[in-house]
C-alpha positions in Angstrom: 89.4 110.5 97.8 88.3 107.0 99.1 89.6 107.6 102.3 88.1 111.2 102.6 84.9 109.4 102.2 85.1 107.0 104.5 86.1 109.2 107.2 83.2 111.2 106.0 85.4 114.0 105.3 83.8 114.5 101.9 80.4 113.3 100.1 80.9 114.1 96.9 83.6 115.8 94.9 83.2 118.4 91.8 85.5 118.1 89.1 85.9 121.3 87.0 86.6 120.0 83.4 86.1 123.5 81.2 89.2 124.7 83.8 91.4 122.2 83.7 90.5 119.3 80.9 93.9 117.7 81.0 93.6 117.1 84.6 90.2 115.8 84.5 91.3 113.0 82.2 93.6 112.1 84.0 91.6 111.9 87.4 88.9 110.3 85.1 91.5 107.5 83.8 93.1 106.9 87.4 89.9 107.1 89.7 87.3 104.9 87.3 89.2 101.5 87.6 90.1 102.1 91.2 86.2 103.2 91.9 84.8 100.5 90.2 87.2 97.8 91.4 86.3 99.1 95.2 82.3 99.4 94.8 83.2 103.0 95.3 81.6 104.2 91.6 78.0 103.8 91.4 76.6 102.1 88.0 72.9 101.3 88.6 71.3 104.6 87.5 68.3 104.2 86.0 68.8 106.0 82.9 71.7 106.0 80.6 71.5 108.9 79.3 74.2 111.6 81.4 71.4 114.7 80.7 68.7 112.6 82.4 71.4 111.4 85.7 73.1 114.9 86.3 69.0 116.4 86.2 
């Protein structure tokens, strides 16, 4: 996915969790320490509530 992004292949991936909840947990689990490790996972929203960041 990183590298996707960085050849601007994507912008932004969607992530259907109501189809496939086992697999999003997973992705969540593997991708969040890689993200965050690589600057790749934005954290300064100014809210920190999710119903006010997904608005």
């Amino acid at each position: 996915m990183i590298e996707w992004f960085e050849k601007e292949a994507g912008d932004g991936f969607m992530l259907m969790a109501p189809t496939y909840p086992e697999s999003f947990e997973k992705i969540f689990l593997l991708s969040d320490s890689n993200f965050s490790r690589t600057w790749y996972f934005r954290s300064d929203y100014e809210s920190h509530l999710l119903k006010i960041i997904c608005v």
